[in-house]
C-alpha positions in Angstrom: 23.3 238.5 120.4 20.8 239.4 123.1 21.4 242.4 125.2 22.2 241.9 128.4 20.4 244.6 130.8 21.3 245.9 134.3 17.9 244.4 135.4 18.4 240.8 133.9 22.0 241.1 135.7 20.1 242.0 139.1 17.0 239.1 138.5 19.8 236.8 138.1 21.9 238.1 140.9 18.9 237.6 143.1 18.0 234.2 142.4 21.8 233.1 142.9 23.4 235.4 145.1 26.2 235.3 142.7 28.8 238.4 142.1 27.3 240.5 139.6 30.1 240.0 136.7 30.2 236.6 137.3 26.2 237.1 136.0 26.5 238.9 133.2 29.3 236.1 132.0 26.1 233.8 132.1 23.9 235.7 130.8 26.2 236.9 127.7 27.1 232.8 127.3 23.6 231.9 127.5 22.5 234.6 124.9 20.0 236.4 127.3 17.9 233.1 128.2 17.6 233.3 132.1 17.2 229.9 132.6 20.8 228.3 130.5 22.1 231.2 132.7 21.4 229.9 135.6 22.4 226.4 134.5 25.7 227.7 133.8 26.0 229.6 137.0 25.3 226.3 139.0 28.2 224.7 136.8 30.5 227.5 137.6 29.5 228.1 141.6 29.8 223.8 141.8 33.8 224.1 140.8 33.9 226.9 143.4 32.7 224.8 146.0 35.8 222.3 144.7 38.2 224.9 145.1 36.6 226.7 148.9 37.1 222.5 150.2 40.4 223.4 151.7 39.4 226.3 153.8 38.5 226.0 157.8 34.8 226.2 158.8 35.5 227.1 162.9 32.2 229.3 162.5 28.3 227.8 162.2 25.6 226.9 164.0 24.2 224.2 166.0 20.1 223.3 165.7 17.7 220.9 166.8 14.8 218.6 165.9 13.1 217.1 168.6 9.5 215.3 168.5 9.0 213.0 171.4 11.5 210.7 172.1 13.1 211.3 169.2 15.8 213.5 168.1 19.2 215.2 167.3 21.4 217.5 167.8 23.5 219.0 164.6 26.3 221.0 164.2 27.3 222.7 160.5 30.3 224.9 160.4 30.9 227.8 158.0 34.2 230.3 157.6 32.0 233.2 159.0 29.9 234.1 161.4 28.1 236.5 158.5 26.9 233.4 156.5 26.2 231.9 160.0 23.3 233.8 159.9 22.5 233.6 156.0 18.7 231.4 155.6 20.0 229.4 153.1 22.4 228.5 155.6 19.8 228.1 158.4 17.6 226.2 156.4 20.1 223.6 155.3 21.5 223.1 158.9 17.4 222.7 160.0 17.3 219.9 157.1 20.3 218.4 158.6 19.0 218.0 161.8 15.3 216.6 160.8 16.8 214.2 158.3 19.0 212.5 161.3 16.1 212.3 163.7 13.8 211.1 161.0 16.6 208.7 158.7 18.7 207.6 161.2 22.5 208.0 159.3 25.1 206.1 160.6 27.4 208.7 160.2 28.1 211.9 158.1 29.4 210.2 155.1 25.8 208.6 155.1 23.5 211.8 156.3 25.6 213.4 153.5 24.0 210.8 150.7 20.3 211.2 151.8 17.9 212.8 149.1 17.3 216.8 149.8 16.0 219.3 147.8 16.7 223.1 148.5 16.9 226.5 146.6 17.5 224.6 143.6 19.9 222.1 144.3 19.6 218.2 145.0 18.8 215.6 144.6 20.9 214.4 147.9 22.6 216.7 151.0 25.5 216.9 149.6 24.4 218.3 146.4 22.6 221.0 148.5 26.0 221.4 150.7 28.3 221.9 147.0 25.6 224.2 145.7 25.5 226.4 148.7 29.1 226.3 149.1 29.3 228.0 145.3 25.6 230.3 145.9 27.2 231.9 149.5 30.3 231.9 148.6 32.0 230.3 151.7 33.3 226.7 152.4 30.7 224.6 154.8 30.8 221.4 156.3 28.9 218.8 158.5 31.0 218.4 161.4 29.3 216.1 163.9 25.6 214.8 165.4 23.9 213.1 167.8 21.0 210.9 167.4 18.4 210.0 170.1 15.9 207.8 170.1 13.0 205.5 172.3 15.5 205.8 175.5 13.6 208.4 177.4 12.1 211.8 177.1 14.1 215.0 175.4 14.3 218.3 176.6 16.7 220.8 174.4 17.8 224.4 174.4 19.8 226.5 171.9 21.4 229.6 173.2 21.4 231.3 169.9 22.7 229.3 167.1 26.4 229.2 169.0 25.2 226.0 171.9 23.0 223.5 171.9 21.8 220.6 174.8 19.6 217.5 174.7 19.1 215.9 177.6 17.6 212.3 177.9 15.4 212.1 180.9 13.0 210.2 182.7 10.4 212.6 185.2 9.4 216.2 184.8 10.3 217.8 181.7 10.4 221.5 183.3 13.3 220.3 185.3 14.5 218.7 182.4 14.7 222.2 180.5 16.0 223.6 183.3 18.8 221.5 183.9 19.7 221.4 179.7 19.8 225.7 180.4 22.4 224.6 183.4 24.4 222.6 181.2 24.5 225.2 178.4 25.6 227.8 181.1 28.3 225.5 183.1 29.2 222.7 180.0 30.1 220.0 182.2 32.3 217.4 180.8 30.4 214.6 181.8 27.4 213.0 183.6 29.0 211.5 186.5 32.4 212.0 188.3 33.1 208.2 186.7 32.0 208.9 183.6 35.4 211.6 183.0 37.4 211.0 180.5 40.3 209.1 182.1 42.5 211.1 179.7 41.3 214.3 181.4 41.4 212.8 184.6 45.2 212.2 183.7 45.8 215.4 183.2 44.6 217.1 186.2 46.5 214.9 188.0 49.4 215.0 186.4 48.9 219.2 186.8 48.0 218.9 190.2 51.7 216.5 190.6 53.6 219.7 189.7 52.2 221.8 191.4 52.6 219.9 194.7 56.3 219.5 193.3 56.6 223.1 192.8 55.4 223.5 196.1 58.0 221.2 197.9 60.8 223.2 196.3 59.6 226.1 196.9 59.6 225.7 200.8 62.8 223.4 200.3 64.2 226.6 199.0 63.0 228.6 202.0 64.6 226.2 204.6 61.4 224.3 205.1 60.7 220.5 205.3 59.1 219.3 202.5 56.0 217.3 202.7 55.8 213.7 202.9 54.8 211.2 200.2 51.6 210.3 201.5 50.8 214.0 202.3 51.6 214.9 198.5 49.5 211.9 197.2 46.8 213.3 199.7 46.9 217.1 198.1 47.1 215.6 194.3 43.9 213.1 195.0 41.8 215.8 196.6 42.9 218.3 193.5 41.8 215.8 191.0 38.4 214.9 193.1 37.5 218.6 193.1 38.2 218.5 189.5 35.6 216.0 189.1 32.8 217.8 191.0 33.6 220.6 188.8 33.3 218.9 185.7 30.8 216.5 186.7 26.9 217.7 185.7 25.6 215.8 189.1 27.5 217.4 190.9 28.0 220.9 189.8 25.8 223.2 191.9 22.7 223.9 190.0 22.5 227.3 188.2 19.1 228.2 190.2 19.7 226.8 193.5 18.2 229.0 195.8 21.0 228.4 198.7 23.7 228.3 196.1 24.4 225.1 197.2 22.3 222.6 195.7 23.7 220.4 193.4 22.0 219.2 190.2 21.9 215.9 191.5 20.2 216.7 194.8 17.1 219.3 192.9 16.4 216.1 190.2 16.2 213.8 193.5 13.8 216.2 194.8 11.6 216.5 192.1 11.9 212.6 191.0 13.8 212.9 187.9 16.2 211.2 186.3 19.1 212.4 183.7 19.9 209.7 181.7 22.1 211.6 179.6 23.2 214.5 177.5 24.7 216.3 174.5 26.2 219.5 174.4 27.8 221.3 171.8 29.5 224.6 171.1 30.1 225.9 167.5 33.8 225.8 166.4 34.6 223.9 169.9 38.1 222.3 169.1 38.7 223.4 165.8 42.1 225.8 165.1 40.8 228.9 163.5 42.7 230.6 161.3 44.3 233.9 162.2 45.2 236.2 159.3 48.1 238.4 159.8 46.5 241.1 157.3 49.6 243.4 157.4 52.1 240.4 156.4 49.0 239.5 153.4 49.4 242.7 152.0 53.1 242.5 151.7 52.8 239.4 150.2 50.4 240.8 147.5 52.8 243.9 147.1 55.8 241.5 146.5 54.4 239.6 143.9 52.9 242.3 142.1 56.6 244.1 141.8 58.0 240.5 140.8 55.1 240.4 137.3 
């Protein structure tokens, strides 16, 4: 039996990132040889990655790839916002991101089955996903993307690794930048005031309904008249159609209007551009995060070590 050494321990540690004693199992199964102990870890960190399926990734990162005409916008989710910032981690979502402007997946299911090779795991992404998953330690996941491509000029930004914007435009690309900046900053819902959602349309009507019927009982209740129908209809339309200048990138006043007043709409009329379109995404946007009640965890592990 070879001996195992704190320095093999370490070597191993670093080419794995794996918990020390879960190295010097390898090493002491593998009879010294770094190499079978590092076939083993892989084995071991892959059933890991089995077992970490189950836990919520609201944390991540979004990135870019955009050459030309052609590009994407990616979003991979972790548990943390420490691994957020591990390279492994980085370097995968970067992988991610070229692969879908360069492949063209239809989905995740089939970005997940293209070939990729990093840090020792392959030969497809979702190897590289189940190995890093066991290597980090943490759960991670390919939540969404969007694909452009041949319909007009890009322009992205990233703010940090937390948003990211493409915007599809025709005309200059400064004010192309500018504007995907603007949308990052004010993360309008849509393009247009009829492009909405008509469920969240719905919604601020319906919102803006009881609040005028609030209203009406309110001065019903202080001896006043209420308000006609038509008035009522009248204050709920011209809630929902400030809603949709709000929420509508066009008209949204433009982050560096000079007046304060300029909408985005009227500074790409006046430098002849068009914006076709536009992707923006936030990391963990829509996801429930998990909120640990630590004091009620410990409990828990204090009760069921009195019950052994």
């Amino acid at each position: 039996m070879a001996a195992i050494t704190t320095s093999m321990v370490a070597e191993l540690r670093a080419k794995t990132d794996a918990p020390m004693m879960e190295c010097k199992k390898a090493l002491t199964e593998a009879d010294g040889d770094m190499a079978s102990a590092e076939e083993i870890l892989r084995v071991k960190l892959g059933n890991k990655a089995g077992k970490a399926a189950a836990r919520i990734t609201a944390e991540g990162v979004v990135t870019a790839s955009v050459n030309g005409a052609t590009g994407a916008l990616v979003e991979i989710n972790c548990e943390t916002d420490f691994v957020s910032k591990n390279d492994s981690f980085l370097a995968f979502a970067r992988s991610c991101a070229d692969l879908v402007a360069t492949s063209n997946p239809a989905d995740v299911a089939a970005l997940s089955a293209l070939p990729l090779a990093q840090d020792g795991f392959g030969p497809t992404v979702e190897d590289v996903r189940k190995g890093l998953i066991g290597k980090i330690g943490e759960n991670m996941s390919i939540r969404r993307f969007k694909r452009y491509a041949g319909g007009g000029a890009l322009a992205h930004y990233l703010h940090g690794t937390r948003i990211g914007v493409v915007v599809e435009f025709d005309g200059d690309a400064v004010a192309a930048k500018d504007v995907a900046m603007h949308v990052a900053a004010m993360k309008p819902a849509a393009l247009s005031s009829a492009d909405v959602p008509a469920d969240l349309v719905e919604k601020e009507r319906r919102i803006a309904a009881e609040k005028a019927a609030e209203d009406g009982a309110a001065a019903v209740a202080a001896g006043k008249a209420p308000q006609s129908a038509d008035i009522v209809a009248k204050r709920v339309e011209g809630s929902v159609q400030k809603f949709l200048k709000e929420v509508s990138l066009l008209d949204q006043v433009f982050v560096k209007a000079a007046d304060g007043k300029q909408t985005v709409g009227a500074y790409l009329k006046s430098v002849n551009t068009t914006v076709k379109g536009f992707t923006l995404y936030v990391v963990g946007e829509g996801i429930e995060k998990k909120v640990d009640d630590f004091a009620a965890e410990v409990a828990a592990q204090v009760a069921a070590a009195k019950g052994q």
